[in-house]
N, C-alpha and C positions, 0 to 999 in steps of 0.2 A: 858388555855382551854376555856375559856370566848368566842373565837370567834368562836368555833365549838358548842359550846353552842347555840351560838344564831344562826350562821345557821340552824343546827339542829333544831329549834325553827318554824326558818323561813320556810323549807318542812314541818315539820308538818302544821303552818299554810296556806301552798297552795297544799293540797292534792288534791282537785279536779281539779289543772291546772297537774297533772303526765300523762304525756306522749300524750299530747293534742301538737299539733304543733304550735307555734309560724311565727313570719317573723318579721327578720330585716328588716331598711331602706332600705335594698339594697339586699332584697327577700331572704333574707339567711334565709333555717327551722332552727330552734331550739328547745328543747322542757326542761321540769323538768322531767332529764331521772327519772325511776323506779328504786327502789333498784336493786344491780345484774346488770346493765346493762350500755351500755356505749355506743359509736359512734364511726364508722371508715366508712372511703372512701371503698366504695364497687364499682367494675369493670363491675362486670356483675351480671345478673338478672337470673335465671333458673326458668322459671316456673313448675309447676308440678301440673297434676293433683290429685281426691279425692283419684283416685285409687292408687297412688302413680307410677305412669308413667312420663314419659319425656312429654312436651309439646313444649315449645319453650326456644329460649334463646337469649340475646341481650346485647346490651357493652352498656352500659348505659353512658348516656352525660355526662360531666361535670357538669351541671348546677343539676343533680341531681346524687350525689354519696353518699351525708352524710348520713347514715343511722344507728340505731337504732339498736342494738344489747345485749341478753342475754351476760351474762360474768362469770368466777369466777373468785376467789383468784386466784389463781395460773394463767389463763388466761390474767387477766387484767395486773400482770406482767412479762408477761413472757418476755426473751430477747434471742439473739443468739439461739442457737441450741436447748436452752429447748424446750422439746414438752409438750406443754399447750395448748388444746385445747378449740378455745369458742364452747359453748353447740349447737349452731345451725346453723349462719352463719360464712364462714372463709375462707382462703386462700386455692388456689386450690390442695396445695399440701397437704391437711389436709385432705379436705371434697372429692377427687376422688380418691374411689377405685381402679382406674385403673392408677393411675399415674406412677408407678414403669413400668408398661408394657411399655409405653411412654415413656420411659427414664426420668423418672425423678429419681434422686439422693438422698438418704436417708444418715443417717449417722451411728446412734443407731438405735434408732428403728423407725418403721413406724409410721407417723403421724395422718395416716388413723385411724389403729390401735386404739389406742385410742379414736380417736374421734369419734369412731363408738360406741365403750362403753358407752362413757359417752352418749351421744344421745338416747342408746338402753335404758338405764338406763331412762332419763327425755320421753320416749315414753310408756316405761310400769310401768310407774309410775301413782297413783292414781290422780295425777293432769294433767295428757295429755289432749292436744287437739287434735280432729280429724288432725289439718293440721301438729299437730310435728307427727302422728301415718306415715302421706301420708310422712311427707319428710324423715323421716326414713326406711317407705318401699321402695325408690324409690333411696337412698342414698346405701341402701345393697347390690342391685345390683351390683354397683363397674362398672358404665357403663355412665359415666359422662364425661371424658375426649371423650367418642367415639360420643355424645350426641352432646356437645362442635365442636368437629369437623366438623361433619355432617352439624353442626347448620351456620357453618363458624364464630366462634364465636374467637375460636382459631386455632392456628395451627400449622402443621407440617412439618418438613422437606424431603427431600428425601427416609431416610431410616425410615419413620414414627415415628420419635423421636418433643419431642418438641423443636421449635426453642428458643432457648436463647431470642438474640435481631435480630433485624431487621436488613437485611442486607440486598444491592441491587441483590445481590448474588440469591435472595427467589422469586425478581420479576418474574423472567420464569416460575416457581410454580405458586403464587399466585396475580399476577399482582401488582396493587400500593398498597403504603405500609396500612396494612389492620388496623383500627381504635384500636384495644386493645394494637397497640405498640405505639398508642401515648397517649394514657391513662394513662398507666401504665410507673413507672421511673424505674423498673427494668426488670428482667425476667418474662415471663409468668405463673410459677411456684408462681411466689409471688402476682397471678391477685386474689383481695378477691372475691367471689362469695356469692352473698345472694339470698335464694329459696323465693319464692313465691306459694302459693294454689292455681289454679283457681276450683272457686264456682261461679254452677249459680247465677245471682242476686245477687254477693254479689265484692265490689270494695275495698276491705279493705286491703292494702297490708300487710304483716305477723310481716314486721316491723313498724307498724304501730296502729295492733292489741293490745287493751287492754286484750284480756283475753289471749292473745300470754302474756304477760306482767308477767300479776297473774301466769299463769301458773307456768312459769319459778322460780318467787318467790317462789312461795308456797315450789315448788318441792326445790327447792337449798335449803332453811329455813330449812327442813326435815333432809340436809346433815352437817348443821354446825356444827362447833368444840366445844373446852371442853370451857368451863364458866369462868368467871373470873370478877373483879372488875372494872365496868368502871369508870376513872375518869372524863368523863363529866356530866354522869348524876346521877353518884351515884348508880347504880342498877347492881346487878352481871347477866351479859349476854354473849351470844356467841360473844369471842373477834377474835382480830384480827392484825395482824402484819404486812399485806398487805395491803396497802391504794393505794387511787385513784391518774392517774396521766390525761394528758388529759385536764387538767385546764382550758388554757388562749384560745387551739383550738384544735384540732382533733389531730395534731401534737407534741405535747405537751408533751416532755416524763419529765418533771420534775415535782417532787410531795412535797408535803409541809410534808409528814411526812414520814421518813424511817428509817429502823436501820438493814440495809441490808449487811453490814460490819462487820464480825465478827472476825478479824484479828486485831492485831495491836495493838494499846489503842484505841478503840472507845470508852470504856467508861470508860477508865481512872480508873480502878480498885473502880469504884463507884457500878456497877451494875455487877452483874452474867448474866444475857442476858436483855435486851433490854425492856421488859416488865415488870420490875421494877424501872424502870423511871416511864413509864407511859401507862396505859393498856386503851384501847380504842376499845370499841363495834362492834362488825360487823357490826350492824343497823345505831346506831351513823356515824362512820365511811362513812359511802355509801350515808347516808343524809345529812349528814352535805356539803361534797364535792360534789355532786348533784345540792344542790343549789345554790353552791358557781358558777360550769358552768352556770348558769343557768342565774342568776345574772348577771353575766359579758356578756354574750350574750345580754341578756335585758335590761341595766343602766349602763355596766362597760366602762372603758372611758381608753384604750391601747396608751400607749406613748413609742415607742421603748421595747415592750414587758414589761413594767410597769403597773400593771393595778390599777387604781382609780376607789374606788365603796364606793358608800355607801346606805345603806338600812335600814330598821324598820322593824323589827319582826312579826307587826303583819299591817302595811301600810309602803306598798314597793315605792313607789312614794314620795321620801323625795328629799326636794329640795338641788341641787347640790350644795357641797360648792365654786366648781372651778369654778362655772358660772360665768355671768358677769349679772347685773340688767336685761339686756333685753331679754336674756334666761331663767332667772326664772319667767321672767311673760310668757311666751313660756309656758313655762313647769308646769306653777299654771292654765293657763286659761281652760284649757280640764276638772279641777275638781271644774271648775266656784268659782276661788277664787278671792274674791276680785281685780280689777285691778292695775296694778304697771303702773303709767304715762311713760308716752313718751310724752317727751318735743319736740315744735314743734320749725321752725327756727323766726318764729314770735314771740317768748316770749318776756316782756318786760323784761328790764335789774334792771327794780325795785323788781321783782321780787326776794326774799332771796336766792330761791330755798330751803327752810325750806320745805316747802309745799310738794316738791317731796321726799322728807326724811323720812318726816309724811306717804305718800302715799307706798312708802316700809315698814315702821312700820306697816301701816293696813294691809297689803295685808300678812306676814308674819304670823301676829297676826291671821287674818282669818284661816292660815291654822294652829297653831298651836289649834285653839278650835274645827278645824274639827277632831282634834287626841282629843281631851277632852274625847270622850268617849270611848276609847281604855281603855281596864286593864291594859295594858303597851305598852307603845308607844315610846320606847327606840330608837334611832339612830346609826346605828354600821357605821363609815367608818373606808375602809382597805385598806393600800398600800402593793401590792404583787410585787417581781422582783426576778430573779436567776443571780447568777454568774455565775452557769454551766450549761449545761442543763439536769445535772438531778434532782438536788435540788433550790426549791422554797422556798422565806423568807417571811415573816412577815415586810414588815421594818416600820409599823406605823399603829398601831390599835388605836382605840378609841369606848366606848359605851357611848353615853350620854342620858342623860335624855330630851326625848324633847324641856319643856321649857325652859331648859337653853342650851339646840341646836339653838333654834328659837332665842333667847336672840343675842347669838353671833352672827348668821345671820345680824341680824337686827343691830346690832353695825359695822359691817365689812361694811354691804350696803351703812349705813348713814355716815360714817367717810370716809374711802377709793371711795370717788365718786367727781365727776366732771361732769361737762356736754361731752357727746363724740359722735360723728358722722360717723363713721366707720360703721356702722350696715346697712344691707340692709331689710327694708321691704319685704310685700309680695308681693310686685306688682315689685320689684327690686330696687324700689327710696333711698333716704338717711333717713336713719332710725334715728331721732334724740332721744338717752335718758341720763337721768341722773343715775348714782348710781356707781356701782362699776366694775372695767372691769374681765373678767375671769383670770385666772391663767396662762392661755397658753398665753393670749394676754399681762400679762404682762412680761412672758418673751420674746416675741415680743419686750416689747419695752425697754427690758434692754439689747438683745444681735442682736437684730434685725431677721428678718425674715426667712433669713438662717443661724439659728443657726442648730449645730447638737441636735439631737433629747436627746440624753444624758445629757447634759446641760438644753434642758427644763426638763424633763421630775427630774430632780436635783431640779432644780429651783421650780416645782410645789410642791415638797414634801417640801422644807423648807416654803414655804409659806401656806401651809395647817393650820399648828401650829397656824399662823399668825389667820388666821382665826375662828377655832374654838376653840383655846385655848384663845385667845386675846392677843400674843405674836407681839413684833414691828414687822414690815417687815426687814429684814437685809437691816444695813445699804450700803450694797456694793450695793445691787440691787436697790434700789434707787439714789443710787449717778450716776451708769451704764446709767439710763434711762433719769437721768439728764444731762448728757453729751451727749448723743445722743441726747435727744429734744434739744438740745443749739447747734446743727451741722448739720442746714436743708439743707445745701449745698448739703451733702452726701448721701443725700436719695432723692425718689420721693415726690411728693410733700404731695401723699395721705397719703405713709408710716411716711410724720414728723409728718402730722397733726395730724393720730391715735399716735405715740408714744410722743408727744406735750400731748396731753388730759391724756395718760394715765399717763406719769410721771406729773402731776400735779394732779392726784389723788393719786399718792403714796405721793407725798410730801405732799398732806392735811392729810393725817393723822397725821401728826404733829402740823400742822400746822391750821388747823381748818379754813380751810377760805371759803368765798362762791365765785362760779361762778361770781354772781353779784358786780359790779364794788365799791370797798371800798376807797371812796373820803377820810375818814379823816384817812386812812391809812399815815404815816408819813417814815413807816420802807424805808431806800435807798435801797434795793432791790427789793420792790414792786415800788418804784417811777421811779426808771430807767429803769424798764419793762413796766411802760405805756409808758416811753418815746419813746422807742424802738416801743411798737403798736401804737402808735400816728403817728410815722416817715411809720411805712409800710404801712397804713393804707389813709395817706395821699398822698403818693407814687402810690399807686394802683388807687384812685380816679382820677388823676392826667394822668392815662396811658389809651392809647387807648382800649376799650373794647375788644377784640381780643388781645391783647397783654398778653401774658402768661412767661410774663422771672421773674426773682427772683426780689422783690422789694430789694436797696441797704441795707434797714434795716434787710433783712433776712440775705443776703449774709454778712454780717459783722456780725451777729448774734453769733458767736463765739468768735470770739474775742472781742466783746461788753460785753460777759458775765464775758471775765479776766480783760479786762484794760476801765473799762466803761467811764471813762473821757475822752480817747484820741481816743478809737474809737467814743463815741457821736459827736466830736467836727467833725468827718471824715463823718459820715452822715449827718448830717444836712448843710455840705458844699453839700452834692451831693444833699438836699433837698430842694436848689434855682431853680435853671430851672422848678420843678417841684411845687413849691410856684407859679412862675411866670405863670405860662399855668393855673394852679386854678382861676387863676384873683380874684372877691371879695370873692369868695365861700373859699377863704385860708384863711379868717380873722379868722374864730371859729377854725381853725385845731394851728394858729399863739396863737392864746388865752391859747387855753388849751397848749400847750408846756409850755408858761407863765408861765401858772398857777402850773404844775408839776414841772415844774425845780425850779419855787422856794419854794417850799417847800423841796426840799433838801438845807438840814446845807452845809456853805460853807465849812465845814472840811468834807463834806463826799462827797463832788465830788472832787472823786477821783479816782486809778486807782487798788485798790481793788478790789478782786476779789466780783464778787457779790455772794451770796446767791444762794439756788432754790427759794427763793421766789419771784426772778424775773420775775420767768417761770408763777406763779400764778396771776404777775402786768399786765406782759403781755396778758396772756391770757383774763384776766377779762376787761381790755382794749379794745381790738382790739374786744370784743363778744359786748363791750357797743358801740360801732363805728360801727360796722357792724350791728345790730340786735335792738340798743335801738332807743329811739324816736328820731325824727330828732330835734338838736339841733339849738337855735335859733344864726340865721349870719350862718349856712351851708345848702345852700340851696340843695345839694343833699340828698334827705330822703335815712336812714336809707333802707328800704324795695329796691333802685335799687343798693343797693352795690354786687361787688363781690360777687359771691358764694365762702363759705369758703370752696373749694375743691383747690381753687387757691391762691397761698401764696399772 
């Protein structure tokens, strides 16, 4: 109950953002619906004036359908044939009195019917607004569908019936095919309709209205059921056995709490019904999962219907775990914290990179003392997914206490990091930084780029653990992204170099090593990995600037990593021609080989599988050739080599 707790927590702490419109990146409304109330794709618009008269009506765009609606219990689930009417806007087979004349098809009983009731009921009720008094005087009438028609909104067929679906059969009627049958994915009958007021001077659409909002509250509040014990918050209030569904998007029929099954053993002869497990608030209930949409609109992060959130109770802006270093300074800089470096391609190679370690520690630190004065500054993240689509799981909660949120942050940044180049600035250029890659990018680089979304979306939930619990990363996903970065054959060149960098920050977590180049390293798997960037590196200087084909040290790069004596022995035959074109500028590249090869023991060259420490020899090699000072006897500086976009 802990994580309805703390949503619940979280609506109360943003009651002044209820039912104020939001926008996604990508202009999508969203808002922190009001108790009672919920979201559906609306068709068409009926305006109506004060008097409660017809005005106009129109099929409303795609771009605007999401709309904001009163609800009840019984409305918000209703399914198949049940007639459960919402309180104000709804399907046309509900809200026109005149539908039956129309041919439209009932079963039990009329849909109308009811939802004229309940309506009449929330209009003379002590909490009405003039605009529910106008759309219920104007709804009575039972003269909507003729409105509709009039309006060319919808339409009819021959014998003045409504047409089903569109046929070309109707073109003689009503010319090309008319906008609400491509709206709508079924019958006209299932087109939702939502009313509007027009008032001089006033632009405020009905679903849009806060005192539309109170109203409806107040009024429902009035009607709730018998009392009982809730178990989140401990207080005896109007309960409730009907929970929210709607979750992940507007389509969304699966809900995280139901005991709708009364057949069978559902409860195992533990329980007499269902609310003796566990009894849960009307209030509770509607807030708690309110903010949970609300959430996920706002910061939730969907992977094949998977959703990754995490929030604080009372500061919603907590830094993501799944990010990668140069996301979270993104995402810290708008609350002016502290900066997190971005390493440029000029750094020296003397450099520890300690410095940009330190520089995530501050920048982490900063925001955990912006929470310093919070009365509680708790951390919740939740992993949500369904097997079916009508029930939602829980498959990984966590509440943490900031500081040692921030803690594990700041240990994950500094351990799990390497230097990586994948990233694009704001201008488009190569974004260089150091720290830790995101979660999605390192299943990138253990199953590669088109993997199925299953398998990440797998892959980011074991790794979570990793992160804020301080659990290893699985040894399989590491070994994965090891084999790949050792097979640049197989990939472009951009996708080895991102999964190059990123498997050598899984394997430093073990392994503790820096970016910068470690001469009195002795380990043969680190020595046979500069050998290897030595041979490419030299290879590349060696070729015509315009020349883009695989240096031979790349292309053996596999097989160098299982039988490294007898593949060396094969590159550095292909590394004469290319000796000889360097002319004197080869003596310092002839040096350092020297110098590396003999520090391998003659019992470890040999044909040994190497290590991934290799991946780390090399890497920190070929970034010391590429990027450090120009070394004395190589007369090419450093600053005109290759760009590391090209192997």
């Amino acid at each position: 109950m802990s994580w309805l707790l703390n949503l619940y927590e979280t609506y109360e702490a943003n009651l002044g953002r209820v039912g104020k419109i939001e926008l996604k990146h990508n202009d999508t409304e969203y808002t922190l619906l009001p108790v009672s109330h919920t979201t559906q794709n609306a068709h068409i618009t009926v305006e109506i004036t004060e008097d409660g008269e017809f005005h106009s009506a129109i099929v409303n765009d795609k771009s605007d359908i999401n709309t904001l609606i009163p609800c009840t219990e019984e409305s918000s689930s209703r399914a198949g044939s049940k007639v459960a009417p919402y309180p104000l806007h709804d399907k046309l087979s509900y809200v026109a009195g005149d539908f039956v004349a129309y041919g439209g098809k009932i079963k039990k009983e009329e849909p109308f019917a009811a939802y004229i009731k309940q309506l009449e009921a929330w209009a003379n009720s002590p909490y009405a607004t003039p605009k529910v008094k106008s759309i219920y005087r104007y709804l009575s009438k039972r003269e909507l569908i003729q409105d509709l028609v009039a309006s060319k909104v919808i339409y009819l067929d021959a014998d003045h019936k409504l047409i089903d679906k569109w046929d070309k059969k109707y073109e003689a009627l009503h010319g090309d095919k008319p906008a609400i049958f491509s709206l709508i994915a079924g019958e006209q009958e299932s087109a939702f309709v939502r009313f509007n007021v027009r008032k001089p001077n006033e632009h405020t659409e009905v679903w849009k209205d806060p005192d539309m909002y109170n109203s409806f509250v107040q009024h429902y509040s009035s009607l709730l059921g018998e009392e009982d014990y809730c178990y989140v918050t401990g207080k005896i209030l109007p309960s409730t056995d009907r929970h929210a569904n709607k979750i992940r998007n507007a389509g969304d029929k699966a809900k995280l709490i139901s005991a709708n099954d009364n057949s069978g053993f559902t409860f195992r002869g533990r329980f007499a019904q269902s609310s003796d497990a566990a009894s849960i608030s009307y209030e509770v209930s509607q807030k708690a999962h309110n903010a949970l949409k609300w959430l996920i609109n706002r910061q939730g992060k969907i992977i094949d219907q998977r959703v990754f959130l995490v929030w604080g109770n009372q500061e919603l802006n907590i830094p993501d775990p799944i990010a990668d270093t140069f996301t979270l300074k993104l995402e810290l800089e708008p609350e002016s914290e502290p900066e997190l470096t971005q390493v440029t391609v000029q750094e020296s190679t003397s450099h520890t990179f300690k410095e940009y370690a330190r520089e995530v520690s501050k920048s982490l630190s900063g925001y955990r003392n912006k929470l310093a004065s919070r009365t509680r500054s708790d951390v919740n993240i939740l992993i949500l997914d369904s097997a079916t689509t009508g029930r939602l799981a829980v498959l990984y909660y966590r509440n943490m206490e900031k500081n040692l949120y921030v803690d594990q942050l700041i240990k994950w940044h500094s351990t799990c990091a390497w230097l990586h180049k994948y990233r694009k600035d704001e201008h488009g250029g190569v974004a260089t930084f150091y720290g830790a890659p995101s979660t999605k990018d390192i299943a990138f680089a253990a199953y590669g780029p088109k993997a199925n979304e299953k398998v990440v979306k797998g892959m980011m939930e074991r790794v979570l653990p990793c992160i804020v619990d301080g659990h290893k990363i699985p040894h399989d996903i590491v070994r994965s992204a090891f084999y790949r970065a050792s097979n640049p054959v197989a990939m472009d060149t951009w996708e080895w170099e991102k999964t190059l960098s990123i498997a050598c920050a899984l394997i430093n977590t073990e392994e503790e090593y820096s970016v910068a180049l470690d001469t009195e390293n002795d380990d043969r798997s680190y020595l046979f990995g500069r050998l290897l960037a030595i041979a490419d590196v030299l290879e590349r200087r060696a070729l015509d600037s315009d020349e883009k084909r695989s240096t031979n040290a790349i292309r053996y790069m596999n097989s160098f990593s299982k039988y490294p004596a007898r593949t060396w022995s094969t590159i550095q035959s292909c590394l004469q021609p290319h000796q000889a074109r360097l002319g004197t500028r080869v003596r310092y590249y002839s040096n350092l080989i020297d110098e590396v090869a003999s520090k391998i023991k003659i019992e470890d060259f040999n044909n040994n599988v190497l290590t991934s420490k290799y991946l780390l020899g090399f890497y920190s090699q070929r970034h010391e050739l590429n990027y450090g000072k120009a070394k004395s006897g190589d007369s090419t500086p450093a600053s005109t080599s290759t760009n590391q976009e090209e192997r």
